[in-house]
C-alpha positions in Angstrom: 32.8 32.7 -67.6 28.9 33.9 -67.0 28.3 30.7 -65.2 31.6 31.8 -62.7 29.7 35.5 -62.4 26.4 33.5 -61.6 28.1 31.5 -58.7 30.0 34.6 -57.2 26.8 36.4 -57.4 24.9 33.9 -55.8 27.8 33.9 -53.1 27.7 37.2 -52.6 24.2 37.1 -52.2 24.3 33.8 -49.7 26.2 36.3 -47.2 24.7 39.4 -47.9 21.2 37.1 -46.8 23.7 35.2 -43.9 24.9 38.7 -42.8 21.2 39.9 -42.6 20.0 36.9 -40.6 23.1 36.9 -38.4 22.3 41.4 -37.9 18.5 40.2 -36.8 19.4 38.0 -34.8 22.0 40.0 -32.7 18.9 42.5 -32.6 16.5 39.9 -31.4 19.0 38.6 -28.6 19.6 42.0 -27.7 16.0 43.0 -27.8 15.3 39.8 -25.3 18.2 40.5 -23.0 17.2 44.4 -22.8 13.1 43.2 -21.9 14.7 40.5 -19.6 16.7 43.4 -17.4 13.9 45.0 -17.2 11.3 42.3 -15.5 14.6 41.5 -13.5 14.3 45.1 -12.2 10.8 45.3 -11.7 11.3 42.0 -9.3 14.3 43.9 -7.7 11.8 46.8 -6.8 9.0 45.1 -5.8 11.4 42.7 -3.3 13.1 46.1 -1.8 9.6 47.8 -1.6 8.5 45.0 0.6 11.2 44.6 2.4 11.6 48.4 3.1 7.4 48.7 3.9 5.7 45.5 5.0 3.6 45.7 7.7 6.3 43.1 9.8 9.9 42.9 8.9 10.8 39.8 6.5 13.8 38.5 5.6 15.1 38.6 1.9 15.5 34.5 2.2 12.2 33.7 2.8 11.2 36.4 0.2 13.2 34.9 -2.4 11.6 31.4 -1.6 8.0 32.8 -1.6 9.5 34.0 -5.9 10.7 30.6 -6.6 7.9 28.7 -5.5 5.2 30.6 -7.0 7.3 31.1 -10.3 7.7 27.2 -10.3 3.5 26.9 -9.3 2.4 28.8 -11.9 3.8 26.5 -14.8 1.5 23.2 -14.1 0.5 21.0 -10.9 4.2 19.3 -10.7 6.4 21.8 -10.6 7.8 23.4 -7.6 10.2 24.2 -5.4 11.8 22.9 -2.3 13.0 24.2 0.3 16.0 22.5 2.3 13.2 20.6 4.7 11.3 19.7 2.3 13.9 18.4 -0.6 15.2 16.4 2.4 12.0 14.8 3.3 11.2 14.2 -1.0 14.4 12.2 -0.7 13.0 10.3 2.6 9.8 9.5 0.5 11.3 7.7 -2.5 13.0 5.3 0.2 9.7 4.1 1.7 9.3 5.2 5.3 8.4 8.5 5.9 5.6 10.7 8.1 2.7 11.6 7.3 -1.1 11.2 6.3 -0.1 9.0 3.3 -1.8 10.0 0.1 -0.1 11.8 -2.9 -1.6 15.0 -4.2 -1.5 17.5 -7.2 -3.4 21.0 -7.7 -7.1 21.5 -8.0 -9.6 24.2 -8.9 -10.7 25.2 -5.3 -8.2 23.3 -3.3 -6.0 20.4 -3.6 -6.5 17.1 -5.9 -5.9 13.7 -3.9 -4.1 11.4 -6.6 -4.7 8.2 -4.4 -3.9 7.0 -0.5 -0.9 5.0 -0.3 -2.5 1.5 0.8 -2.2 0.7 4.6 -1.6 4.3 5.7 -3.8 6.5 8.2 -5.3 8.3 5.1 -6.4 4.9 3.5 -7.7 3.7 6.5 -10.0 6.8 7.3 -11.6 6.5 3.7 -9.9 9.4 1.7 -10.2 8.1 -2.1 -8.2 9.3 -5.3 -11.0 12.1 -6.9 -11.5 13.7 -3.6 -10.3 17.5 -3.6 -9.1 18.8 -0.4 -11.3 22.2 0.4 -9.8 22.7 4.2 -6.9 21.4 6.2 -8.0 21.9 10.1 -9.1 25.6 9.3 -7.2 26.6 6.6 -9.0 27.1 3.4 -6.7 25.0 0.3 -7.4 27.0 -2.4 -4.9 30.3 -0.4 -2.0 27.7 -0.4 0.0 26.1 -2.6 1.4 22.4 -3.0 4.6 23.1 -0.6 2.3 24.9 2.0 -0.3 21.9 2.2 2.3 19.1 2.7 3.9 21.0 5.4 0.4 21.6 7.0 -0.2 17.8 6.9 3.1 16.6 7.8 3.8 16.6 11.4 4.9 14.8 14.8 3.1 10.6 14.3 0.2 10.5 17.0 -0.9 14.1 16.7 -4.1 14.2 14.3 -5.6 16.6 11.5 -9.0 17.8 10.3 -9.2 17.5 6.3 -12.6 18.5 4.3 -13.0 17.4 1.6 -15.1 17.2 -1.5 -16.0 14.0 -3.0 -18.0 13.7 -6.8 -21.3 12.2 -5.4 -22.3 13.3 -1.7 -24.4 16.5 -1.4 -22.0 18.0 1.2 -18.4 18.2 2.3 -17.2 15.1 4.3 -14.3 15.5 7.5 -12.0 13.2 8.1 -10.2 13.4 11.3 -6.6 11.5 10.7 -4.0 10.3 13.6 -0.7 10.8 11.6 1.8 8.4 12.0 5.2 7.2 10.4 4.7 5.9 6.9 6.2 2.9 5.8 5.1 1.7 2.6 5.1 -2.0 1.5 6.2 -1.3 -2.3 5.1 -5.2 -3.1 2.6 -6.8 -1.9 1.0 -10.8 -2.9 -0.8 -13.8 -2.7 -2.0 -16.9 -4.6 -6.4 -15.8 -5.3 -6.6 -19.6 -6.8 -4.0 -22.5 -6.7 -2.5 -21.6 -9.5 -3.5 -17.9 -10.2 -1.0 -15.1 -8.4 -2.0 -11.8 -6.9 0.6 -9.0 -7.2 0.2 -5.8 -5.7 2.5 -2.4 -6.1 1.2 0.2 -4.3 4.4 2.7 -5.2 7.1 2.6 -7.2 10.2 3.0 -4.5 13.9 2.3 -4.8 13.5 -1.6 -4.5 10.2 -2.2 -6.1 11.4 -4.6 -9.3 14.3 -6.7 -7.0 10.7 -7.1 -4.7 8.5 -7.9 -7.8 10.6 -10.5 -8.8 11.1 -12.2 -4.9 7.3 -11.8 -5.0 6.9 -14.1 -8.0 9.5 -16.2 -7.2 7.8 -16.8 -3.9 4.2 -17.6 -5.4 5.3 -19.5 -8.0 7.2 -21.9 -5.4 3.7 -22.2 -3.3 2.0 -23.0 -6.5 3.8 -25.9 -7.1 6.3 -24.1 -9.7 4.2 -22.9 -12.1 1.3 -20.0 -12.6 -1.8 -20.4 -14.6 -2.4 -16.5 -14.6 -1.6 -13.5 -12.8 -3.0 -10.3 -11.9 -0.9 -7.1 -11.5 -3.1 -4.5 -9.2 -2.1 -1.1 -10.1 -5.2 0.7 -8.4 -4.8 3.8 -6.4 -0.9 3.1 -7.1 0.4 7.5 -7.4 3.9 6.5 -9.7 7.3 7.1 -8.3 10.3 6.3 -10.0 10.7 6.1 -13.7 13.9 3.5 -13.8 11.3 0.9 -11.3 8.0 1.2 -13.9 11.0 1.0 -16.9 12.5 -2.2 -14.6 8.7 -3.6 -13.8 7.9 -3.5 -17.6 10.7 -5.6 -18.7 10.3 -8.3 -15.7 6.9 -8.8 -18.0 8.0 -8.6 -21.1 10.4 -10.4 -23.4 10.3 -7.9 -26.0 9.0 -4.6 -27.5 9.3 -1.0 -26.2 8.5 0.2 -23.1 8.5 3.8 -23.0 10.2 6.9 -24.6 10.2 10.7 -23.7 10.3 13.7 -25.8 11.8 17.4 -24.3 11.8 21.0 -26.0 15.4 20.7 -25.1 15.5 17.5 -27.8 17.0 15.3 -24.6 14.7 12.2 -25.4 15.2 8.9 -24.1 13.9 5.5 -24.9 13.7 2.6 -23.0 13.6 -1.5 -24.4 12.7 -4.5 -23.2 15.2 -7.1 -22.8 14.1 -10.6 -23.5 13.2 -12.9 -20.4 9.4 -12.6 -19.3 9.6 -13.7 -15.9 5.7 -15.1 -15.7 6.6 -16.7 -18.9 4.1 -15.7 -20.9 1.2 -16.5 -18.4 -2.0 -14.6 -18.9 -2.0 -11.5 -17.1 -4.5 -9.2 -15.8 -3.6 -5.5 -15.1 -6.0 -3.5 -12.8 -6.1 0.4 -13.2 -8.5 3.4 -11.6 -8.4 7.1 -11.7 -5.8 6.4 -8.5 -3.5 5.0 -10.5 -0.9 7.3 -12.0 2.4 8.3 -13.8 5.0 5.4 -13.1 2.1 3.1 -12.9 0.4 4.3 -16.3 3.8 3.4 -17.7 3.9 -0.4 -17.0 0.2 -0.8 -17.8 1.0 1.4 -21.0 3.4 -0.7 -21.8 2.2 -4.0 -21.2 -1.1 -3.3 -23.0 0.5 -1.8 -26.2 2.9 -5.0 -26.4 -0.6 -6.8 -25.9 1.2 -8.7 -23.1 -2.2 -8.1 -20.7 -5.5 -7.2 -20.7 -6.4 -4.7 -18.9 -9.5 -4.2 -16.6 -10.8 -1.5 -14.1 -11.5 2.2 -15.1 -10.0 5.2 -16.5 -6.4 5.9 -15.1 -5.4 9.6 -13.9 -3.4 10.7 -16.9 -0.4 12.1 -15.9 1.9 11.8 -18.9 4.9 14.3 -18.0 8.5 13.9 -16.9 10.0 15.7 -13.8 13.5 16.2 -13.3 14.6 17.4 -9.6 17.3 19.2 -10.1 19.5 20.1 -6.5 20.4 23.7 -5.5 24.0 25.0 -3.8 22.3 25.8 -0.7 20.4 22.6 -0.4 16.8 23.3 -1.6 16.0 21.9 -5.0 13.0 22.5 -7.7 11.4 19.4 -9.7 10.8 21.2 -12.8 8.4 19.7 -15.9 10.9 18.7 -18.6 9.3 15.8 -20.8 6.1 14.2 -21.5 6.3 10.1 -22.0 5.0 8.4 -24.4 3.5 4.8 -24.3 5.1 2.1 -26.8 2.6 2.8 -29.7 3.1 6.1 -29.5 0.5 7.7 -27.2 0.3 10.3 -24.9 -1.8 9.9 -22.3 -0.9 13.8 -20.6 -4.7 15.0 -19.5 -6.1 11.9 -21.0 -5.1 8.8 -18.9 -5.4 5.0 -20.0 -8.7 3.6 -21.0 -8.6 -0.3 -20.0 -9.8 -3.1 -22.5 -12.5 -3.9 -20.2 -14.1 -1.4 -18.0 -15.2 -2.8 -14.6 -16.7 -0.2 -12.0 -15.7 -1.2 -8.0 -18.9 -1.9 -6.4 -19.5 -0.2 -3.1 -20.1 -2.4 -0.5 -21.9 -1.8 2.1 -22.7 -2.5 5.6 -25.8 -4.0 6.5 -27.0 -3.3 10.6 -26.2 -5.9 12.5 -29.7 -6.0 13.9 -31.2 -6.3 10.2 -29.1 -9.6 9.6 -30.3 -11.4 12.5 -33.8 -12.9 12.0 -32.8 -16.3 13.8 -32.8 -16.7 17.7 -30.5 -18.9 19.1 -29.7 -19.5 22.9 -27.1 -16.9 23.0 -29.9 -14.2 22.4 -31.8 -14.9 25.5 -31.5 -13.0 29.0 -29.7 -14.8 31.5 -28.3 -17.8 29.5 -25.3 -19.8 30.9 -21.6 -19.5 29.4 -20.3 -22.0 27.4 -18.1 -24.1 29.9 -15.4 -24.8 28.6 -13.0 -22.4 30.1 -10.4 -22.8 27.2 -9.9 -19.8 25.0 -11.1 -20.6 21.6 -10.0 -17.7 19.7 -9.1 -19.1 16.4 -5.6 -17.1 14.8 -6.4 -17.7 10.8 -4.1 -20.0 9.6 -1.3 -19.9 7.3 -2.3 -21.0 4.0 -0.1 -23.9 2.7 1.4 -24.7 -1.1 -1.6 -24.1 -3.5 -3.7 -22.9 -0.9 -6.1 -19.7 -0.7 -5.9 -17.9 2.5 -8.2 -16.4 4.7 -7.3 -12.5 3.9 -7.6 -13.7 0.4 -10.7 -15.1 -0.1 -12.1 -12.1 2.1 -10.7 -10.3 -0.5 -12.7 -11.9 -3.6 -15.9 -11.5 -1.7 -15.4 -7.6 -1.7 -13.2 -7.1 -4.9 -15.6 -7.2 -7.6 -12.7 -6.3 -10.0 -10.3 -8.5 -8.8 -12.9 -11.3 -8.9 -14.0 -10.7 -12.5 -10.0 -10.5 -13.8 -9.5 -14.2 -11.7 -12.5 -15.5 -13.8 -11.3 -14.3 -17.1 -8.1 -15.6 -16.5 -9.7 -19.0 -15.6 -11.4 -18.8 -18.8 -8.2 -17.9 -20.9 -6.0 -20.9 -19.1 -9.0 -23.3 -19.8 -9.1 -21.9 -23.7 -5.4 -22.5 -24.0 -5.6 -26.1 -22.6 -8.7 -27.2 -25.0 -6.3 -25.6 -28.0 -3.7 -27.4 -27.0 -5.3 -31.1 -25.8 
């Protein structure tokens, strides 16, 4: 009998505390909704204040935009909001041809961050590098604009050009870059063969196609070297990201096990992503070259390949951007990309603010120009006043030719010279093939 009284006090008490907790928290959801009304109101007033006395009449659409995309700015560098042009144009970029400047950017202290140039587009080709912060666009100051503003500034009509200043970590005074804009079609994969046997695989962004192209790319390479790869080297430098489902896709083209990535939301909507077995280099050495360019999708594959200790990798400290953005489509045709998740790398990192610090560091040499006057101490009859032409009335322009199986071409071996980086990962691989054989003989 006492022990039933104990158990229907204890009840009673239960709901009594359940009751309470249930009464506060009715308070506390009415208490929120009563302080949400009001900043709703105070954003009603201000809107019909300035529609009702700015200086020139504006209309309540472009009002409301101006809210969104300074609501969606003031949470962190990736999210913002579209409007109808430019959600159209985001869905352009993700196909690979688009207009433009070609670089991808993110917000700065004092102007605008440049992530990295897209290889082979006018910015590239000018000299803008991933560091440098954009401080004017013709002669707008950046800092008074945000994200949306500066890529509508910089897109335009291909042929018609743009002033950038910008400051770079180094030089004493802001540098101008004068750039012709043109139509943007990015080469997602790019390769070659550095050595007979040693493949050079490039991915400058991941687009909609950029694994079914990784894999042709191999495919092809291992064909010209005979069907089979000593080593490889996967050149992630000044690659921005792009699409999560192509790094996922990359990963497991070069892996035959382990985890790839995972992602973890406030919302508890966390995914995690596996490779499936089948390494497609089989298990070749591989190289994996990262700078402060590379970013996002492309801190993902070399994330995951280094924590599965499937390649070493060499260069210097990634850009370290470790969050998730989900685009999410408005009735009207606009659309925000909105911060959702960070990602995590297989072991369990973050790299968010941090970025990925390769196994061996390797600085990129500048290279630079020597006068052409300065390398010529011989004189040879061509040099002298009045000498005769050659004769020979046959044009001798020489078109480089096409390398052939197990051949190194021209553009190639150019490359090498220039590439410190690239050079040094082709020697360690030599060195790790030529390890594996003496273990093995």
């Amino acid at each position: 009998m006492k022990m039933l009284r104990k158990m229907v006090l204890i009840a009673v008490a239960v709901m009594i505390i359940a009751g309470g907790v249930t009464a506060w928290n009715l308070m506390a959801e009415q208490a929120s909704a009563a302080t949400n009304y009001k900043q709703l109101q105070k954003f009603s007033q201000v809107m019909e204040m300035v529609r009702r006395s700015y200086v020139e009449k504006i209309t309540d659409e472009k009002l409301i935009d101006g809210a969104l995309s300074g609501m969606l700015s003031n949470l962190d560098p990736h999210s913002t909001y579209m409007n109808k042009d430019m959600y159209k144009q985001m869905q352009v970029d993700t196909s690979g041809k688009f207009g433009g400047l070609g670089i991808e950017i993110s917000a700065a202290e004092g102007g605008i961050r440049i992530v990295a140039p897209i290889e082979d587009t006018p910015a590239w080709r000018a000299g803008i590098k991933a560091g440098d912060i954009i401080i004017k666009i013709d002669d707008q100051l950046a800092r008074d604009m945000s994200l949306p503003e500066a890529v509508k500034l910089m897109r335009g009509k291909p042929g018609t050009s743009i002033l950038l200043t910008v400051f770079r970590k180094g030089e004493h005074s802001p540098l101008t870059f004068k750039i012709v804009r043109d139509v943007i079609k990015v080469k997602s994969v790019k390769g070659d063969l550095m050595a007979p046997q040693y493949a050079y695989l490039r991915i400058t962004q991941f687009q909609e196609r950029t694994a079914k192209l990784l894999k042709a790319k191999i495919a092809e390479l291992t064909k010209r070297a005979g069907g089979h790869l000593d080593g490889a080297v996967l050149d992630l430098r000044n690659n921005p990201g792009g699409l999560l489902n192509q790094a996922v896709s990359v990963s497991d083209l070069l892996l035959d096990k382990g985890g790839i990535v995972s992602t973890k939301s406030r919302t508890g909507r966390n995914m995690s992503f596996t490779a499936k077995s089948g390494d497609m280099l089989e298990g070749v050495p591989l190289a994996v070259l990262i700078n402060n360019g590379s970013a996002s999708a492309s801190e993902i594959v070399a994330g995951a390949l280094q924590d599965n200790h499937r390649a070493i990798l060499m260069g210097t400290q990634s850009f370290g951007k470790g969050s998730v953005q989900s685009v999410v489509a408005l009735p009207d045709g606009s659309a925000i990309k909105l911060t959702t998740a960070l990602y995590y790398t297989p072991s369990g990192r973050s790299i968010q603010a941090t970025g990925i610090t390769p196994d061996v560091v390797v600085e990129q040499a500048r290279v630079t120009q020597t006068k052409q006057k300065d390398k010529r101490t011989s004189v040879f009859e061509r040099d002298l006043k009045g000498h005769l032409m050659n004769g020979d009335k046959k044009k001798r322009a020489r078109k480089p030719r096409e390398a052939k199986h197990g051949e190194v071409s021209q553009t190639m071996q150019k490359r090498l010279k220039q590439d410190n980086v690239l050079q040094r990962a082709l020697d360690m691989l030599k060195g790790l093939h030529a390890l594996h054989v003496s273990v093995h003989d």
